[in-house]
C-alpha positions in Angstrom: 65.3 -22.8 -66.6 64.1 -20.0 -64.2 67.3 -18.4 -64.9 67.2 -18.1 -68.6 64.1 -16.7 -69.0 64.9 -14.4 -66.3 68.0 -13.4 -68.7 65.5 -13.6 -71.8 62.9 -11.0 -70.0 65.9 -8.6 -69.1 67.5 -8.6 -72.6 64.0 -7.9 -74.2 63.5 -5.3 -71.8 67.0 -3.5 -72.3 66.4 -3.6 -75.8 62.8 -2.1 -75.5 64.7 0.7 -73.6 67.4 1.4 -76.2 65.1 1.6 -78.9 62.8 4.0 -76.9 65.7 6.2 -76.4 66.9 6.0 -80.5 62.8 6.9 -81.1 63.3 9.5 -79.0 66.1 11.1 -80.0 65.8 11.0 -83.7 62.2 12.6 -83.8 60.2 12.3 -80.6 57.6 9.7 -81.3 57.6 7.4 -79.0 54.7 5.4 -79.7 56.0 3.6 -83.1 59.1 3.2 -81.7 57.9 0.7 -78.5 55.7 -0.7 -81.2 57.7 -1.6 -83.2 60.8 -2.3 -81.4 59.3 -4.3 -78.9 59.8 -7.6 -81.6 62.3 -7.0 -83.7 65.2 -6.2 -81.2 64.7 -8.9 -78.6 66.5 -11.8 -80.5 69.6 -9.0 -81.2 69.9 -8.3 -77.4 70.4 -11.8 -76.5 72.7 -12.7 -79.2 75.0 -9.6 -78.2 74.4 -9.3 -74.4 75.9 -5.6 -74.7 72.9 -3.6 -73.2 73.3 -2.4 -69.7 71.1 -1.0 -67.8 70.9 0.4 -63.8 67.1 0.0 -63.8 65.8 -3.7 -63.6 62.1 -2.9 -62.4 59.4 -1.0 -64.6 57.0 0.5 -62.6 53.6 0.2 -64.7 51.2 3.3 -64.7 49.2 3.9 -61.5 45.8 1.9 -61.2 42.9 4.1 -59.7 41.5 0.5 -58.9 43.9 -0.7 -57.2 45.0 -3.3 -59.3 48.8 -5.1 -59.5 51.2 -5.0 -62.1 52.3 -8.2 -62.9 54.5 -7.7 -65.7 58.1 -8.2 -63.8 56.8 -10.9 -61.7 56.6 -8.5 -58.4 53.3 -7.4 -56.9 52.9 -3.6 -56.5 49.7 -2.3 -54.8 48.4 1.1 -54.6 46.0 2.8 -53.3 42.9 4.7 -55.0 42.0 8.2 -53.8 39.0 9.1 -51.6 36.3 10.2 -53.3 32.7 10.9 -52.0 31.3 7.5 -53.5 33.8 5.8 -51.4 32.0 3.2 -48.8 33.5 5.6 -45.8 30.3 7.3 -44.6 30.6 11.0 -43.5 29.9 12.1 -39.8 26.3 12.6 -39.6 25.3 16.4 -37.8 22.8 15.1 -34.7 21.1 18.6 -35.1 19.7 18.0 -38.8 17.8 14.6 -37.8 14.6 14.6 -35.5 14.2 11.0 -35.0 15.8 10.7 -31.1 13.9 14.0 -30.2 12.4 12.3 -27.1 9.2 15.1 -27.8 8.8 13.8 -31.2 6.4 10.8 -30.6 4.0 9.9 -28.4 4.8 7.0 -27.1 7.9 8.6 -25.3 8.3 7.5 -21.5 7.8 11.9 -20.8 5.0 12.2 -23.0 1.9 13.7 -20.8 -1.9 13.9 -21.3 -4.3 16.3 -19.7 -7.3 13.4 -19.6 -5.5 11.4 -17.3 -5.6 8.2 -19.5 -2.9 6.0 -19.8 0.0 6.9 -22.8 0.9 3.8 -25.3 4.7 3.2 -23.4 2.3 1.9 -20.3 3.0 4.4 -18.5 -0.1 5.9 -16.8 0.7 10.5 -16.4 0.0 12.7 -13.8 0.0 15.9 -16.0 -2.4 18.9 -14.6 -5.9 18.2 -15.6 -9.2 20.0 -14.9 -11.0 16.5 -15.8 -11.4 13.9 -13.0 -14.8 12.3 -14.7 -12.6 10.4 -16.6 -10.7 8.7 -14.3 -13.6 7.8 -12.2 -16.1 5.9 -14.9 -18.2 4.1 -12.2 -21.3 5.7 -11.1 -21.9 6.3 -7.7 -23.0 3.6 -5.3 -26.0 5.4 -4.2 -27.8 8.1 -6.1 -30.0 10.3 -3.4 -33.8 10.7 -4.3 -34.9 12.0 -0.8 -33.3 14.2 1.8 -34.8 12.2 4.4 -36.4 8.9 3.6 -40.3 8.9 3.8 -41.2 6.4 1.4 -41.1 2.0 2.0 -39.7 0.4 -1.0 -37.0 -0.9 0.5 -34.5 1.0 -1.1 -31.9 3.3 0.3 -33.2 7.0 -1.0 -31.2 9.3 1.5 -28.1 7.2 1.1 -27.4 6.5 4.3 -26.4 3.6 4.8 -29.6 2.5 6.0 -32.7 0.7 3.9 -36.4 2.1 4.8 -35.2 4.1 7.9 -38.2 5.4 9.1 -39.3 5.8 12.2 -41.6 9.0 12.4 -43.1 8.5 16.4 -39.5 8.1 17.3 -41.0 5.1 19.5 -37.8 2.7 17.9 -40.0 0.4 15.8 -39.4 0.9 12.1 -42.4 2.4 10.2 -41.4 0.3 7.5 -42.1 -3.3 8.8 -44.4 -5.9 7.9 -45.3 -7.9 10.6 -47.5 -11.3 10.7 -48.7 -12.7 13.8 -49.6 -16.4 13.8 -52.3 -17.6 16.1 -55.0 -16.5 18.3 -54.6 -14.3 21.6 -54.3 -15.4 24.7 -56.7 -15.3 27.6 -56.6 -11.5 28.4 -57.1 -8.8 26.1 -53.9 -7.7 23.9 -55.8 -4.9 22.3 -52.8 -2.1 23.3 -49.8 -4.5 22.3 -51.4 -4.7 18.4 -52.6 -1.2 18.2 -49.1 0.3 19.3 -47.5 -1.6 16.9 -50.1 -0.4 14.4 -49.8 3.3 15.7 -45.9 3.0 15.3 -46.5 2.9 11.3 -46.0 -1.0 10.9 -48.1 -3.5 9.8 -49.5 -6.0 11.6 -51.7 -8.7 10.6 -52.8 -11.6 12.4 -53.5 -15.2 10.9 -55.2 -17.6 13.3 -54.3 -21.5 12.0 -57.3 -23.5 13.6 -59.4 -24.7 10.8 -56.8 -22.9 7.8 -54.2 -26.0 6.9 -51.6 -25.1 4.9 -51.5 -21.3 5.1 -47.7 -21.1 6.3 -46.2 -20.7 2.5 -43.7 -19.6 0.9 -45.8 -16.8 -0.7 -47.6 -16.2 2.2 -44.3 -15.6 4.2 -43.5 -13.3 1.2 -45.4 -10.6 2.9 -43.4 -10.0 5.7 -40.0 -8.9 7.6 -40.7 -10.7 11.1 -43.5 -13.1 12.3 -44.6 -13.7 15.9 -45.7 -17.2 16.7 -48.7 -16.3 19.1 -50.9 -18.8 20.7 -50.8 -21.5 17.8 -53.9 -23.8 17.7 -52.2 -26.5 16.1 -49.1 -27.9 15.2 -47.4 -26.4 11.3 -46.9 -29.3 9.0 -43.6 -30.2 7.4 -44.1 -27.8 4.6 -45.4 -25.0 6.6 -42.2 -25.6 9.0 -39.7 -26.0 5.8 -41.4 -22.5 4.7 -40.9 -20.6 7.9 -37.1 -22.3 8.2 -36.5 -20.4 4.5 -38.1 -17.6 5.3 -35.1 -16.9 8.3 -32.4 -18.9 7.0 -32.2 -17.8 3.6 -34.2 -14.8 2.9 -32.3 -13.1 6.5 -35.7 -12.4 8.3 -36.8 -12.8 11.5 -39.3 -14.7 14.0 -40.0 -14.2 17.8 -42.1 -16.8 19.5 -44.3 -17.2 22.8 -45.7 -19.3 25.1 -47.4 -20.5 28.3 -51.0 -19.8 27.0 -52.2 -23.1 29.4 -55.5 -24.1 27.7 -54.8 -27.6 28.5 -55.5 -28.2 31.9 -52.0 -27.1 33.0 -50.8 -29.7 30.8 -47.8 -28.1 28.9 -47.1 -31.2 26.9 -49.8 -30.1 23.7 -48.8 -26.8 23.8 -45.1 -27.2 23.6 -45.4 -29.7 21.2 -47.3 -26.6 19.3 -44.8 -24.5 19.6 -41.8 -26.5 19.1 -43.1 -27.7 15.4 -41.9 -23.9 14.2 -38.8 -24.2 16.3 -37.4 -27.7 15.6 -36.3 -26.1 12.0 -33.7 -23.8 13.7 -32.5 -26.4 16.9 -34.7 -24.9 19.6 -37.2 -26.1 21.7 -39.2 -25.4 24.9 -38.5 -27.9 27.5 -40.0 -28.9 30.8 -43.2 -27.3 32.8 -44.6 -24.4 33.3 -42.3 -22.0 35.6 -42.5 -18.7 37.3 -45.1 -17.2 38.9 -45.5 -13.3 38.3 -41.3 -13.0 39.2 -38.9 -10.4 37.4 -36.8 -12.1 34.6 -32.6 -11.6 35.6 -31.8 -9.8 31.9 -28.3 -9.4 30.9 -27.4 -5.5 30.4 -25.3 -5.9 27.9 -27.3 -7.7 25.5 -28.9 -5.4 22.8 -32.3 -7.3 23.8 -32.3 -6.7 27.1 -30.0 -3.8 27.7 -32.0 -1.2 30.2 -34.5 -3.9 30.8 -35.7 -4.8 33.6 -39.3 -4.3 34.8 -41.2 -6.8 32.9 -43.1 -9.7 34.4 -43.0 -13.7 33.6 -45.7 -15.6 34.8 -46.3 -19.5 34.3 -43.5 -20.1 31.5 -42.0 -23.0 29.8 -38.1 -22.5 29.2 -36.0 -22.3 25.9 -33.0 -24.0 25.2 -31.3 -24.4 22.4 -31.1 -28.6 21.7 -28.6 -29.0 18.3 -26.3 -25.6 18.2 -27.0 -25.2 14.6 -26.6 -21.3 15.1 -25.3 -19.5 17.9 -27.4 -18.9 20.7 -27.7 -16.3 23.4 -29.3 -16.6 27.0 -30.5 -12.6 27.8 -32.6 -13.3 30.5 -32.9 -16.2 33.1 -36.0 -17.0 36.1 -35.2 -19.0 39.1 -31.5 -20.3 37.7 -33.7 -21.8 34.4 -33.9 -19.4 30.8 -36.3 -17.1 30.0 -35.2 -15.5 26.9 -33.3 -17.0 23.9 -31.4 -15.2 21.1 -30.3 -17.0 18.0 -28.3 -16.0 15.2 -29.0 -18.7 12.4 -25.5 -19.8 10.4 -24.3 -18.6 7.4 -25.2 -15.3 8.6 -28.6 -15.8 7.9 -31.9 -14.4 9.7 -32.8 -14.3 13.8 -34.9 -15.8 16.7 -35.8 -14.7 19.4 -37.2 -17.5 22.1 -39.2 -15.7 24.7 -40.4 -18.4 27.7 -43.9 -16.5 28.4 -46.9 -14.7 27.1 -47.6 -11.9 29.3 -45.5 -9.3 27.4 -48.7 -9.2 25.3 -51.5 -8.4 27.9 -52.8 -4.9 27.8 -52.6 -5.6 31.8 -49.0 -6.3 31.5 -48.9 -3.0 29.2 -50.4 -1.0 32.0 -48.5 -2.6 34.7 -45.0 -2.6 34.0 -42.5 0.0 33.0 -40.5 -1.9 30.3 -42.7 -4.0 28.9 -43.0 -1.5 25.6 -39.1 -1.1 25.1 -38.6 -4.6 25.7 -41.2 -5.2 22.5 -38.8 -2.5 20.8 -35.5 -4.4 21.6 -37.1 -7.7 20.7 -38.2 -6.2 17.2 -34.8 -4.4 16.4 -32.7 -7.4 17.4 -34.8 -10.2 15.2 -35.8 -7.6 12.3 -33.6 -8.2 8.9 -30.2 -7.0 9.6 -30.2 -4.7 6.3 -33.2 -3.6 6.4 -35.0 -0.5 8.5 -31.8 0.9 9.9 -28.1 -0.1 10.2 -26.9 -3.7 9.7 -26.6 -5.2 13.1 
């Protein structure tokens, strides 16, 4: 089968080819003649078999699409000229596009800034700049009011460092302080030890308790930096106590205490007991009898209370000792192998006392009598004073 219709397409197509020629040949036009000829000569070419023919294949016309000629049975592919619509994309010039300039934009990893501010990559420039308020937005920590500080309000006006440093006698006792004495005075007059202090620029005030319950508050407390348990005629109440514990633990200020008044017969028992009521808060006490009769306190030199002390008398004293360690506690100065002088640092960082075993410190007598007895008052005060407050932090 395959073979006569091979036979049949090669006869058709020999006689296609003669009559083309005889078109040709007679007159040129070829167009009527493969018209025409195409039908009416393929029947005689098979009944005669007499065409030859040394071209089998007809190659059809060239396809700009690429298309196949299928005519003969055999595939042919070409291939379509380049033109500029063609999917092949020229070579693009780098110099006529701007998009990869690495100066183009700003968030480029080189860009630079003269304000110092950080570019949008993240990355934070170094460029030269003029302009360093801007990269320093926080206002100073201290802004200066007064050269030298001259006024109490405890703030920091010269900026150094130090709050209400003022101490215009140069005698060591801030000007600034507001001190409260509680009690009476002793047996002997004390007239120099309170008016020194007063001289000195602080202020002193003294608040006897006999006949005044209830005067140890909070709000009373408020009005000072460092009280001085004198010779107390009675015993604080709980309140009063819980008011002076607050005023050192948490608000950071101090207290010094005395004794060995003996108005009771030489009884020590009432008072201690007096005197202990304001201690007990803080885990001190005075223990035992009275001790020491007109002898020269040991001190420690190194201590800052009792460093280049040590002319200062103790007469008939009770010692301190320190009974529950809620603090940290320092002996500074010891008579006949017992202690005479007690620093304590409360916890938590919080405010100071100072124990001191005897009462003479105060007497004008004592004033007049022995060489350290002033500087001694001025080590006490600086030691038990709040730590940021009228000088340095200790």
């Amino acid at each position: 089968m395959l073979g006569s219709n091979l036979e049949t397409v090669l006869v058709r197509v020999m006689a296609s080819l003669g009559l083309m020629l005889a078109a040709c040949s007679s007159n040129g036009n070829d167009s009527a003649g493969v018209t025409d000829g195409a039908s009416s000569s393929s029947t005689d070419a098979s009944e005669t078999d007499a065409q030859t023919t040394t071209d089998t294949t007809v190659t059809p016309p060239t396809s700009t699409s690429g298309e196949s000629a299928s005519e003969t049975g055999t595939t042919t592919t070409t291939t379509a000229p380049t033109s500029t619509t063609d999917a092949t994309t020229e070579p693009v010039d780098p110099s006529e596009t701007t998009t990869t300039d690495p100066t183009a934009t700003t968030t480029d990893a080189t860009t630079t800034t003269t304000d110092g501010t950080t570019t949008t990559d993240g990355t934070t420039t170094t460029g030269s700049t003029t302009d360093t308020a801007s990269t320093t937005d926080q206002p100073p920590d201290c802004v200066p009011t007064e050269d030298v500080e001259v006024t109490c309000d405890n703030i920091d006006n010269d900026c150094d460092s130090n709050v209400d440093n003022i101490d215009v006698g140069n005698d060591g006792i801030c000007d600034c302080l507001n001190i409260g004495i509680l009690g009476d005075v002793g047996y002997a007059p004390s007239a120099d030890f309170q008016a020194w202090l007063e001289d000195q620029g602080s202020a002193v005030t003294r608040t006897k308790l006999v006949n005044n319950p209830g005067v140890v508050t909070p709000a009373f407390l408020a009005n000072y930096d460092l009280i001085l348990v004198d010779r107390i005629e009675r015993a604080l109440s709980a309140d009063e106590a819980a008011a002076l514990e607050a005023f050192v633990k948490d608000d950071g200020r101090g207290m010094i205490t005395l004794i060995g008044y003996n108005f009771d017969n030489n009884n020590p028992a009432p008072e201690r007991d007096r005197a202990n009521s304001a201690l007990a808060p803080f885990g001190l006490a005075y223990q035992g009898g009275y001790f020491g009769d007109g002898v020269i306190p040991m001190f420690d030199p190194v201590h800052p209370i009792s460093m280049g002390i040590s002319d200062v008398n103790f007469a008939g004293g009770i010692q301190p000792v320190d009974v529950e360690n809620q603090g940290t506690s320092e002996v500074f100065a010891t008579v006949q192998a017992s202690n005479a002088g007690l620093a304590h640092q409360t916890d938590m960082e919080g405010g100071r006392v100072v124990v001191w075993g005897d009462e003479w410190i105060t007497f004008d007598s004592d004033w007049q009598g022995y060489a350290d007895v002033q500087q001694f008052w001025v080590n006490m005060v600086g030691w038990a004073k709040p730590k940021d407050f009228c000088g340095a932090p200790q």
